[in-house]
N, C-alpha and C positions, 0 to 999 in steps of 0.2 A: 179251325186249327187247334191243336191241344193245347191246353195252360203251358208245357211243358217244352213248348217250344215260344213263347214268348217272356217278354218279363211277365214273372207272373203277379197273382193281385188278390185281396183278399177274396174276389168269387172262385177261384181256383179250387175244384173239389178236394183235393189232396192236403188243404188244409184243415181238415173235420179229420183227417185218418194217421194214424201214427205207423210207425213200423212195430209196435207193441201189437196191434190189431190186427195187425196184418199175421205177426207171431204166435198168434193166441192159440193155433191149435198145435204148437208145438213148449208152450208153458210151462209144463211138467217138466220136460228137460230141459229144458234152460233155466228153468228153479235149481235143477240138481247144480249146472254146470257154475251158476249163481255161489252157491254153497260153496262149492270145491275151491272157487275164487278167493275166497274170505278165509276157508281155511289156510288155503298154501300163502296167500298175502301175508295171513298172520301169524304163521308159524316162526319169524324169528322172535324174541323175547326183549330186542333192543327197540330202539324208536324206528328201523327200518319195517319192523310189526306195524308201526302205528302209522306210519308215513304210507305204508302199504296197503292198509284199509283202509284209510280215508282215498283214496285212490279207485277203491275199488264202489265203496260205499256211495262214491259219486255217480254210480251206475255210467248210463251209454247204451247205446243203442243195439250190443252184441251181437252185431252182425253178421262177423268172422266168425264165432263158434256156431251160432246159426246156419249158417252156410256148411259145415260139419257136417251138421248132423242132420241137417234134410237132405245132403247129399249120401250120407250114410242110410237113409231110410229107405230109397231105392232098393237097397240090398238086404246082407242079412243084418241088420243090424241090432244092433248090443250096447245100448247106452252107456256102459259103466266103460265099456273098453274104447268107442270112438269118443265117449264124454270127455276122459282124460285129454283128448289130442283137441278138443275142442276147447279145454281151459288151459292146456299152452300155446295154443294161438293168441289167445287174447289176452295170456300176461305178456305174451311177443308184443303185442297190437299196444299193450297199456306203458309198457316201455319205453318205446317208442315217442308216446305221447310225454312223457315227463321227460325225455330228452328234449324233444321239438319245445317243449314251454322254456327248457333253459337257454337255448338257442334263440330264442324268439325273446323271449325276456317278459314270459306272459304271464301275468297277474289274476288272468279267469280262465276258464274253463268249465263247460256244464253250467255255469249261473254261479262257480264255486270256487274259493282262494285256493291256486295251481300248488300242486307241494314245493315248489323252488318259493312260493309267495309265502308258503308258513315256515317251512324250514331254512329256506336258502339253497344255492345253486350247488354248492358240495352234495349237502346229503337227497338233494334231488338227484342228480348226478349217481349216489349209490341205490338209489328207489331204484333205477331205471334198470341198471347194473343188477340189482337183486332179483328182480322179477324174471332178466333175460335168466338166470341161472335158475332158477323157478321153472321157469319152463323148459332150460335142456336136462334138466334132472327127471320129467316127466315123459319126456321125447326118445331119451336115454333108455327108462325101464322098459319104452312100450318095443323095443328091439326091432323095430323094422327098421333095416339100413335105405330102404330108396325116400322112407319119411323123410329121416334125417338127412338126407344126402341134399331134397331137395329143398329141406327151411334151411340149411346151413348157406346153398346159393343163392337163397332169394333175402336171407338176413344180409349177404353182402352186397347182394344187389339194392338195396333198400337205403341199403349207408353209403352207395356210390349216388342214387336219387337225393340223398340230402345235401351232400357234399357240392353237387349238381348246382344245386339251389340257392347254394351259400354262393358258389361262384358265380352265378350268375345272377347274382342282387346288383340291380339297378340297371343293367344289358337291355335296354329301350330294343335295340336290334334284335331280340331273342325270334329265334323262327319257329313257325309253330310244330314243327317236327321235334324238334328240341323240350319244346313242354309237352309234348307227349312222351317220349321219351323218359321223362323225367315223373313225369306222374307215374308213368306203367312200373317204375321202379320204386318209386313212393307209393302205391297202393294198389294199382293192378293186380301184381304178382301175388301180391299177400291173395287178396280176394281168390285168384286163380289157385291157392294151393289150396284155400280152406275148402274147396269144391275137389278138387283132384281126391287130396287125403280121406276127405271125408268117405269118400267111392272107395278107393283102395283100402280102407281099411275094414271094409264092412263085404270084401268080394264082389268089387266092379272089374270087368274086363278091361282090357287098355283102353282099346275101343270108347265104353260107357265112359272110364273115366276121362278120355280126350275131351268127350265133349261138355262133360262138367268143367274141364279145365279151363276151355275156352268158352264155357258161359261165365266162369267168375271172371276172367283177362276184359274182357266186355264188357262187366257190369262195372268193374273195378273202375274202369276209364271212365265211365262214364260219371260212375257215384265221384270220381274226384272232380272231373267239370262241374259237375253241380255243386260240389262244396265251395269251388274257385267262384261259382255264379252267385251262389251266396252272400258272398261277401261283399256285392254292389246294391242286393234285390231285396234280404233278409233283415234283421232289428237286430239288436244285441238279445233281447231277451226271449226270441226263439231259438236262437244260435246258443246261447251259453254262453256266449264271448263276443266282444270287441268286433264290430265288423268295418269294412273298407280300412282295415290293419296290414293287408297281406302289400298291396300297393305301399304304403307307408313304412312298409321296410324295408322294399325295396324288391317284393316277392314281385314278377312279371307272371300276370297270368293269362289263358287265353283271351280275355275280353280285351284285355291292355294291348294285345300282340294284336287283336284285329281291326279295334281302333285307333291304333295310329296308324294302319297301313289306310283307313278312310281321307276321301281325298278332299273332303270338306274339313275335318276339325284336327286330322290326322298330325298336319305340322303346329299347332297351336298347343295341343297335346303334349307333342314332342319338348316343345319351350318352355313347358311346365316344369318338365319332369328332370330337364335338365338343368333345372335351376339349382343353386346352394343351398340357401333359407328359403324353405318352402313355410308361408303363413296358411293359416287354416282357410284362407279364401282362394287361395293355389290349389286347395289339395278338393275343395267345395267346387271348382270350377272344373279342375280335372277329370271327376267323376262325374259332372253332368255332362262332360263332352264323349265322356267314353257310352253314357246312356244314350247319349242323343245321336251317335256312331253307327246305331244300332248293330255294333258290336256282339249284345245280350244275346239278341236274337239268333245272328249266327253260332255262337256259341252253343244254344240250345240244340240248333239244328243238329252242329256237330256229335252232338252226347246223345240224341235222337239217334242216329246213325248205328251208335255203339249198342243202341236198347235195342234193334232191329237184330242186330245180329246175336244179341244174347240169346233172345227169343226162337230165334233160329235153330242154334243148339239144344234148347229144351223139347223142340219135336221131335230129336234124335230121342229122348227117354221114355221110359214109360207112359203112360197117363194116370200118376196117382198122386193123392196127398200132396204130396215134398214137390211135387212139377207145378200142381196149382199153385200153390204158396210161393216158392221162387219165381210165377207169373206175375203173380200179386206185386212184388217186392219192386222187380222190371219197372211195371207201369208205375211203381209210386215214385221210384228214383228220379224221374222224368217232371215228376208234380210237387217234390219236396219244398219245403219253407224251413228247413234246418238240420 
């Protein structure tokens, strides 16, 4: 059986390999797209400049302009002109995340104090705000109306996914339709556009671009299950942050939804969670009953499912460079440690 479907463990090969190395023969661009970041970050002259590079500076794993521009490579592609749509994706994506730290009340990030932790929840709050307008200002020049039509629905679909989420902190009953639902809105979508745009803006057929679309919608689901599996499997210092948090604030996520429906530790679980003052030994006992549920495992299976049919749509493309590389990507999501 793959690492990738069990908990995994330090013999797991996927942890000797990064998404960096996996990236490596697309470096050159994502050096430029790097740049372009740091510039548009830093172009106000207030402390939102400096709040905004340190942001940026904390690098990440850039995945979503990645996804860009290998999907642009298929075609005719043109770095300068898909590069742009590839670094407003990720000031989209970086947004996002200084929201989500004020919302969450996070103090790390990347191994790194979140900007709500050095400035405070205000002017994190305009970081976020500044970067969105960052990136409609670059979305705006590039003058394609079906671009813009469709980051404007999947921005508001992204902030119905959060909203989602707020509402249903602490919901033990959460069914698992419901946290898919809510991830594909939280991160699917984004993934699914940076694959789409990337093809349409470089002369993909509808066609090519369909099935770019639905390789990101796939990978996306899946890459959020494994962040969600993270947070039971992983350390704080692969992560970047805080881990078994999401439970503790009351975030339900799939391992949580499948071990309490376990009919051995399932209702024990449940007594936990529904408790008032939860002590660190509630919250220690909690998380070995959802390991020992085997919960994990299902869980993998399910995000296994989603890699299958990623894969699936990348037969539909070519066979070159940008197919291999997004194969690569596939099987490492499956084998991640952060």
């Amino acid at each position: 059986m793959r690492c990738g479907m069990v908990v995994k463990n330090d013999s797991c090969s996927g942890g000797s390999m990064s998404f960096q190395d996996i990236l490596k023969d697309i470096h050159e661009d994502l050096a430029y797209v790097e740049e372009e970041l740091q510039q548009y970050a830093t172009f106000s002259k207030t402390v939102l400049g400096e709040s905004s590079r340190r942001l940026v500076l904390a690098g990440g794993k850039r995945l979503r302009p990645a996804f860009v521009l290998l999907s642009g490579k298929f075609f005719n592609y043109d770095l300068e002109r898909v590069g742009q749509l590839a670094v407003a994706i990720e000031l989209i994506h970086m947004a996002t995340l200084v929201h989500d730290d004020v919302i969450d009340g996070a103090s790390l990030r990347r191994g790194l104090p979140t900007v709500r932790a050095e400035w405070g929840d205000p002017l994190a709050l305009y970081t976020g705000d500044y970067l969105f307008a960052r990136a409609l200002a670059i979305i705006s020049r590039y003058g394609n109306e079906q671009i813009s039509r469709l980051l404007a629905a999947i921005g508001l679909r992204m902030c119905e996914g959060e909203i989602e989420q707020i509402a249903t902190a602490g919901r033990i009953d959460l069914r698992v339709v419901e946290y898919l639902r809510r991830i594909k809105r939280k991160t699917a979508l984004l993934f699914s556009a940076c694959c789409w745009i990337g093809g349409i803006a470089c002369g993909a057929t509808a066609e090519e671009a369909g099935h770019l679309k639905k390789y990101g919608y796939y990978l996306g689901m899946a890459f959020q299950i494994t962040d969600d599996l993270l947070d039971f499997v992983s350390s704080e210092q692969r992560c970047g942050k805080p881990v078994t948090s999401d439970l503790k604030q009351g975030i339900v996520t799939l391992p949580v939804i499948y071990a309490l429906r376990d009919r051995r530790s399932g209702a024990k679980l449940k007594e936990i969670l529904m408790k008032e003052d939860k002590q660190n030994s509630d919250w220690e006992e909690a998380f070995n009953l959802i390991r020992l549920s085997g919960a994990l495992g299902t869980s993998w299976r399910l995000c296994d499912r989603y890699l299958q049919k990623a894969r699936k749509e990348l037969f539909y493309l070519p066979d070159l460079l940008p197919r291999r590389v997004m194969e690569a990507i596939t099987d490492f999501i499956g084998l991640r440690e952060y």
